[in-house]
matplotlib code that plots the C-alpha trace (Angstrom):
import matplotlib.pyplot as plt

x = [15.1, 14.5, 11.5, 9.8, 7.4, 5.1, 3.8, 2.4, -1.2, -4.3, -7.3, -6.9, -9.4, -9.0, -6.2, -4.5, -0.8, 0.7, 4.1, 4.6, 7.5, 9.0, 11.3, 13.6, 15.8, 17.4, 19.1, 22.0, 19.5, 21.9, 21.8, 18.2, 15.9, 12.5, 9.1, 6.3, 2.6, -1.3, -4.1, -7.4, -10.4, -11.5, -8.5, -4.8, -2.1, -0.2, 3.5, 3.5, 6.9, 10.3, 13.8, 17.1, 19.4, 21.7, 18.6, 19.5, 16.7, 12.9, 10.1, 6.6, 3.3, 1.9, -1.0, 1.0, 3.9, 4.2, 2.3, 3.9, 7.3, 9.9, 12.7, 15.3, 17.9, 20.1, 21.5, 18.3, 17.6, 14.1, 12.1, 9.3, 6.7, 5.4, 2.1, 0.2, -2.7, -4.2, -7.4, -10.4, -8.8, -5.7, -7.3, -5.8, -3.2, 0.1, 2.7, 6.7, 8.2, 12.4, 14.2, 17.8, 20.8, 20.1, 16.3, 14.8, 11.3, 10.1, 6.9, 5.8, 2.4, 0.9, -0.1, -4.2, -4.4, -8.0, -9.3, -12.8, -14.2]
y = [14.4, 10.5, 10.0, 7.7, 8.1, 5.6, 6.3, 3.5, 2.9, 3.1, 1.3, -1.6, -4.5, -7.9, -9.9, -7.0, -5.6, -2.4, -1.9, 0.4, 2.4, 3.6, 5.8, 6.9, 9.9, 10.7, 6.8, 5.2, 3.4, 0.0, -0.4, -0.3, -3.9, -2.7, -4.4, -3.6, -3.5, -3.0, -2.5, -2.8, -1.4, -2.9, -5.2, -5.4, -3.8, -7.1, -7.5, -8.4, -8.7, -8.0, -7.7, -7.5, -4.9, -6.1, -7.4, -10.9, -11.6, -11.9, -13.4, -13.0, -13.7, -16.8, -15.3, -13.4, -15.8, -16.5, -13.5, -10.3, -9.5, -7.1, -5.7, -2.9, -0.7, 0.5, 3.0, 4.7, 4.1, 2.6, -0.5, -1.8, -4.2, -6.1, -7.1, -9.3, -11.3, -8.6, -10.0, -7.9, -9.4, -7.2, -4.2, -1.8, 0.6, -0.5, 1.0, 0.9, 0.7, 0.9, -0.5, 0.7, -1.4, 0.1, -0.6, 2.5, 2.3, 4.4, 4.0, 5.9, 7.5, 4.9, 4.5, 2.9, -0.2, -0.5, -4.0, -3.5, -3.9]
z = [9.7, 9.5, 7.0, 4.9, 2.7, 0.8, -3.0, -5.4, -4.0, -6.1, -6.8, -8.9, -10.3, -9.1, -10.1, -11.0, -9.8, -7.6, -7.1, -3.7, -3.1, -0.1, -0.3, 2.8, 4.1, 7.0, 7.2, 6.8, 4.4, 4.0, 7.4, 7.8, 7.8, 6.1, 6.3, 5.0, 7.2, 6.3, 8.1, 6.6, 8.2, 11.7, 11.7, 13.7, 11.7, 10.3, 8.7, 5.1, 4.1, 4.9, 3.5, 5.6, 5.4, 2.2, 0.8, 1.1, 3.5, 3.0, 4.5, 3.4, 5.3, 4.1, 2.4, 0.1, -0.4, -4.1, -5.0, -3.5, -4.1, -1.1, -2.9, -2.7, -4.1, -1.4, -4.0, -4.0, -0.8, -1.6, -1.1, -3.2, -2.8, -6.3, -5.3, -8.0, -8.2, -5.9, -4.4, -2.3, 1.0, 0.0, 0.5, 3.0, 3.7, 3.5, 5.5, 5.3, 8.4, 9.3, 11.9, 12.8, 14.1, 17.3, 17.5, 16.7, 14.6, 12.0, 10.1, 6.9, 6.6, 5.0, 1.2, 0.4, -1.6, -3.0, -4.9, -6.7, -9.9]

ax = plt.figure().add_subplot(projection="3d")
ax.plot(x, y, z, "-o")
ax.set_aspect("equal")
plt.show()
């Protein structure tokens, strides 16, 4: 069965780092492009970052572009996201999503991010 499941989250003070995981079963992982969402409370799920199949790929939204980092290792059929200079605004659950050659979509259950000091 196709799965993926998110670990990593935590509360963390500001300006601090997280490093999410996600890791998937169930896949052909090297053929899969990855992303990763959050949604904070009372706001539209948004994409964060993602990372091609072969990893040679990634695009960031701009408001975490320099500071949040998509990665993976095919062999382990994982993907990370290095998230520093965390800020109250990055607050939310983040959530690893899949997308197979042939379209289908597959989201994790999600993983809470909380900044607060």
């Amino acid at each position: 069965q196709a799965q993926l499941v998110e670990s990593g989250g935590g509360l963390v003070q500001p300006g601090g780092s997280l490093r999410l995981s996600c890791a998937a079963s169930g896949f052909i992982f090297s053929n899969l492009a990855m992303r990763w969402y959050r949604q904070a409370p009372g706001k539209e799920r948004e994409l964060v970052a993602q990372i091609s199949s072969g990893g040679g790929t990634t695009n960031y939204q701009d408001s975490t572009q320099g500071r949040f980092t998509i990665s993976r290792d095919n062999a382990k059929k994982t993907v990370y996201l290095q998230m520093n200079s965390l800020t109250p605004e990055d607050a939310a659950v983040y959530y690893c999503h899949a997308t197979t050659r042939s379209g289908s979509e597959f989201w994790g259950q999600g993983t809470q991010v909380t900044v607060s000091s």
